[in-house]
C-alpha positions as CSV (number, residue, x, y, z in Angstrom):
1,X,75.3,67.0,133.1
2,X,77.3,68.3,136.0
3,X,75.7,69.8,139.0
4,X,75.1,73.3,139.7
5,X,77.4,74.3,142.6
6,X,76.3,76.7,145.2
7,X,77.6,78.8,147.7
8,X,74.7,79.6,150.3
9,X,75.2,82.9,152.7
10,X,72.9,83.7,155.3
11,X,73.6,84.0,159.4
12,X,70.6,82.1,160.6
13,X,71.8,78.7,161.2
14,X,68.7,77.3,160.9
15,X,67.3,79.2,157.8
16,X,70.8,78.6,156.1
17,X,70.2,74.4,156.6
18,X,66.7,74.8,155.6
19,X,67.9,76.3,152.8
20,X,70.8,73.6,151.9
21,X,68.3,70.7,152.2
22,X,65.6,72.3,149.7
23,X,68.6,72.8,147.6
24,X,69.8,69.2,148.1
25,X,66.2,68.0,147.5
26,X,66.1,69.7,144.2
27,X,69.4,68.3,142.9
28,X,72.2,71.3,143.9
29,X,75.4,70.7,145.2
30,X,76.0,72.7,148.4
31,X,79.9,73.7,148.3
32,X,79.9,75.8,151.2
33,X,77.5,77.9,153.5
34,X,78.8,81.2,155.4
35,X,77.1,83.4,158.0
36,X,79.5,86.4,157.1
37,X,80.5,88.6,154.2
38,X,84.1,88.1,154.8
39,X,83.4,84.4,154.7
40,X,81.2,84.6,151.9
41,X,84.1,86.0,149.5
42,X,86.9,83.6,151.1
43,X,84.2,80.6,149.9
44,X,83.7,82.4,146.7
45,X,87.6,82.2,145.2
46,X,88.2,78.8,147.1
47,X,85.1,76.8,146.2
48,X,84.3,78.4,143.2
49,X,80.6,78.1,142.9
50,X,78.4,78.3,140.0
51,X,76.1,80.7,142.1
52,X,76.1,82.2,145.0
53,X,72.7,82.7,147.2
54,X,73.4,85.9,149.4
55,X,71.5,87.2,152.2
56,X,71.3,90.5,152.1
57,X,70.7,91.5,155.9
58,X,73.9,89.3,157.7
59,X,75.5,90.1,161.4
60,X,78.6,91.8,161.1
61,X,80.4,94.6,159.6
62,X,79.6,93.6,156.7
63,X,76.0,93.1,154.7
64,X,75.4,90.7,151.9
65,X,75.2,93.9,149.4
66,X,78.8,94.5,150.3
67,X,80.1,91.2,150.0
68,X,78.0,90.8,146.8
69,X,80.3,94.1,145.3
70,X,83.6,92.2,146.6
71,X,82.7,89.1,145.2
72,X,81.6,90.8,141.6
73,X,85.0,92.4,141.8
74,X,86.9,89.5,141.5
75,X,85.0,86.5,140.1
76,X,81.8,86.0,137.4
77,X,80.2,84.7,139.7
78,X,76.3,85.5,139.2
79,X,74.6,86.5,142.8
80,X,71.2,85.6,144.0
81,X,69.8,88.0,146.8
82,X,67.7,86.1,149.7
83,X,65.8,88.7,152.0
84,X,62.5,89.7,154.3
85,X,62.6,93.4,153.2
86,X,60.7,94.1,149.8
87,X,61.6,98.7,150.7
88,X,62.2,100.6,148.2
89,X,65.9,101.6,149.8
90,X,66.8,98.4,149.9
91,X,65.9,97.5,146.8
92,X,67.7,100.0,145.5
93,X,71.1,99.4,147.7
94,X,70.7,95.7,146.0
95,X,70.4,96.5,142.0
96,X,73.4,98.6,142.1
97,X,75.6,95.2,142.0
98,X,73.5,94.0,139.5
99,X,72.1,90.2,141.0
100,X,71.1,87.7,138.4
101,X,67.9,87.6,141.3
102,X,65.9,88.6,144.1
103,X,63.8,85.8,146.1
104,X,62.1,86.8,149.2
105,X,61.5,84.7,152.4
106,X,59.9,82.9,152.8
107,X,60.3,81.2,149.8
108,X,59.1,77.9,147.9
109,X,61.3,75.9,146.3
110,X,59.8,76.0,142.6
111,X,60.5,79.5,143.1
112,X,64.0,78.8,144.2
113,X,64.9,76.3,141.6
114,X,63.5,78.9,138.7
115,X,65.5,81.7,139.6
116,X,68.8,79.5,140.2
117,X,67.9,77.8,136.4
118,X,67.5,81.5,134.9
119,X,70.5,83.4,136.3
120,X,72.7,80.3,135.2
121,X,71.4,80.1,131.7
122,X,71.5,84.0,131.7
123,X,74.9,84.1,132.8
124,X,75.8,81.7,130.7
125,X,74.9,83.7,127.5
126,X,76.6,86.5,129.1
127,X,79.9,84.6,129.5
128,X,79.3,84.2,125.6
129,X,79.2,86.9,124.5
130,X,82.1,87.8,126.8
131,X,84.2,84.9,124.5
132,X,83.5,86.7,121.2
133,X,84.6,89.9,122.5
134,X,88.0,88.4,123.4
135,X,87.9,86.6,120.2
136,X,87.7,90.1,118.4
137,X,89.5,92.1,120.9
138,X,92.6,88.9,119.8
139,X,91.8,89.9,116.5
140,X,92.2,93.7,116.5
141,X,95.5,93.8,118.6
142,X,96.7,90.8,115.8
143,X,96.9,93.8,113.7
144,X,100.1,95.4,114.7
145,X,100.8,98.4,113.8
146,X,97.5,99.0,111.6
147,X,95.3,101.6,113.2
148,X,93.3,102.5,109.5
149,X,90.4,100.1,110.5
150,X,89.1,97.8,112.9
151,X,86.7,94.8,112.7
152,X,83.4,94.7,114.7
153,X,80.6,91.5,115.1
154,X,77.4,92.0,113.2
155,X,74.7,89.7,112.7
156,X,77.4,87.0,113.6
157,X,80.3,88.0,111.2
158,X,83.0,90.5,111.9
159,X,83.2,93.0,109.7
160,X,85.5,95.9,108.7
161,X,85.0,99.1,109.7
162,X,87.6,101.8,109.1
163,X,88.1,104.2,111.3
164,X,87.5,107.7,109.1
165,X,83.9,105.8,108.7
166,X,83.3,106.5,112.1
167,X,81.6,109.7,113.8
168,X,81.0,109.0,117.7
169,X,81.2,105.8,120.1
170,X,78.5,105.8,122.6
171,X,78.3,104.3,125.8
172,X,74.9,101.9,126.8
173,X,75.0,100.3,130.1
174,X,77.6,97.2,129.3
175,X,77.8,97.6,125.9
176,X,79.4,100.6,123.6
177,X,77.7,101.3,120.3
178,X,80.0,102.6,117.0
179,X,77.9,104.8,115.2
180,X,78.9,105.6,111.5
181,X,77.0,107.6,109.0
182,X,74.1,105.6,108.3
183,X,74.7,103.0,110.5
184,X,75.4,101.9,114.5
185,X,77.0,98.8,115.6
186,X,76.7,97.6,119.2
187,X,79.3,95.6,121.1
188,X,80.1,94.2,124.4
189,X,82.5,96.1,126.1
190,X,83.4,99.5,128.1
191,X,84.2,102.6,127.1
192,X,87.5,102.3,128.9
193,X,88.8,99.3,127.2
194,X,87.4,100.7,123.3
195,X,89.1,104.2,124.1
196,X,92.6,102.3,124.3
197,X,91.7,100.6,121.6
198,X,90.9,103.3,119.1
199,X,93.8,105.3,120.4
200,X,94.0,108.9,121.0
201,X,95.5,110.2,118.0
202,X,92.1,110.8,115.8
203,X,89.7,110.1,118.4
204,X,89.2,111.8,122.3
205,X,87.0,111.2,124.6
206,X,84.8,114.0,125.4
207,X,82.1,112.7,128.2
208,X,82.6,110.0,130.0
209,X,79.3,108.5,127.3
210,X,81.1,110.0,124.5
211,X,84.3,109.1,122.2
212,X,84.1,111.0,118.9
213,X,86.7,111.9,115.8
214,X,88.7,115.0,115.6
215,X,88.3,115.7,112.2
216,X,84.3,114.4,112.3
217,X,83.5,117.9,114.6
218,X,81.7,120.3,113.0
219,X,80.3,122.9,115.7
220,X,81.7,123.5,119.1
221,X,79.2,125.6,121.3
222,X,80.0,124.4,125.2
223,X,78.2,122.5,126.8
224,X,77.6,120.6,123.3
225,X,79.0,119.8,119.6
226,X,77.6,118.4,116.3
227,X,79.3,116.8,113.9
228,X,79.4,116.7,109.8
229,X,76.9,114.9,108.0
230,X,74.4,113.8,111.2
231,X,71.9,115.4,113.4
232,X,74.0,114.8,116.2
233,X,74.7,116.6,119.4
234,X,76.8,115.1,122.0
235,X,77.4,116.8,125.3
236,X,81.0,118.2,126.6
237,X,81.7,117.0,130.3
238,X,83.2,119.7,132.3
239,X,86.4,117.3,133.1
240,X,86.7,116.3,129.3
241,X,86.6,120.3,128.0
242,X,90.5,121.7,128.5
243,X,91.6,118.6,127.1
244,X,89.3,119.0,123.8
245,X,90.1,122.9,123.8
246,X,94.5,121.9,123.6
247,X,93.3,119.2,120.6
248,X,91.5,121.4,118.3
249,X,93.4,124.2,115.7
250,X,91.7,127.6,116.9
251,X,92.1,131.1,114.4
């Protein structure tokens, strides 16, 4: 097996080789170390590391939580945090970019090494799953043309769902669930990407949560609607309500 390569970001030259020895010691390869943000993300599309180890307090304009977001942008590049400060701001600054980690200094290296070996494996499942949405994503737009029905992974098959079967798409965090009648299937995606796919003719988006079918509406009472069949009320964002109002007939 290959080894893991790491970028290592922090601006205190002698925490920073402390840091590339115990990750020498435990069997990482070291591709690059930067004391800045702006560094950081040149290192991050040249070297391309497995993982990147990010300070979050650096000298500069630019903080690790900033370079983090920049390198997130561009790359799947999983993100460590390394820090002294346990506060509650900056806690909350960090999780925003979503790190695969958060080890504080001082630090031992078994605690090192775990949370390096858990954001790789974690990543790598993400990555996965990533695949099989391409894979199916390839396999919807393969269907020129057809816009009756479109095929969605459940217990590890793809199967077909047309679209009059269903009612509203959801959003979840990273994923978007389809929710029929009498049942919900959950996929990896955005709600961006599965609106372009489903089109706009017999679907709209209606909250920035919420996709549902035209002719699946049963009640429209602002801010909310239900539709047929299902105890469901789904909320009407202000932005999303002229645009509903034009689609609908009104007597």
């Amino acid at each position: 097996m290959s080894k893991i390569n790491v970028l290592v970001v922090e601006d205190e030259s002698i925490v920073s080789k402390d840091i590339q020895h115990s990750l020498k010691k435990l069997g990482y390869n070291v591709v690059g170390a930067s004391a800045t943000g702006e560094m950081a993300i040149e290192l991050a599309g040249s070297e391309n590391p497995d993982i990147v180890l990010m300070d979050i307090m650096l000298k500069g304009e630019m903080n690790g939580i900033e370079a983090a977001d920049k390198i997130k942008e561009k790359h799947a590049i999983p993100i460590i945090f390394l820090t002294a400060y346990a506060d509650e701001s900056t806690l909350s600054k960090a999780k925003i970019t979503q790190p695969y980690g958060y080890i504080l200094k001082p630090f031992k290296e078994i605690d090192l090494h775990t949370t390096i070996e858990m954001a790789i494996y974690k990543h790598g499942k993400e990555q996965e799953i990533v695949k099989e949405r391409d894979l199916l994503y390839s396999i919807i737009e393969s269907k020129e043309g057809n816009k009756d029905f479109i095929f969605v992974k459940s217990n590890s098959k793809l199967v077909k769902l047309r679209n009059n079967e269903i009612y509203y798409i959801e959003a979840l965090k990273d994923y978007v669930v389809i929710h029929t009648e009498n049942t919900r299937y959950t996929i990896h995606s955005t709600m961006k990407d599965i609106e372009a796919k489903m089109g706009s003719e017999q679907f709209l988006r209606i909250h920035r949560s919420y996709i549902v079918r035209l002719d699946k509406i049963a009640t429209i009472e602002y801010p909310n609607l239900t539709l047929e069949n299902i105890e469901k009320v789904v909320p009407i964002g202000g932005s999303y309500r002229d645009e509903l109002t034009k689609r609908i007939k009104q007597v």
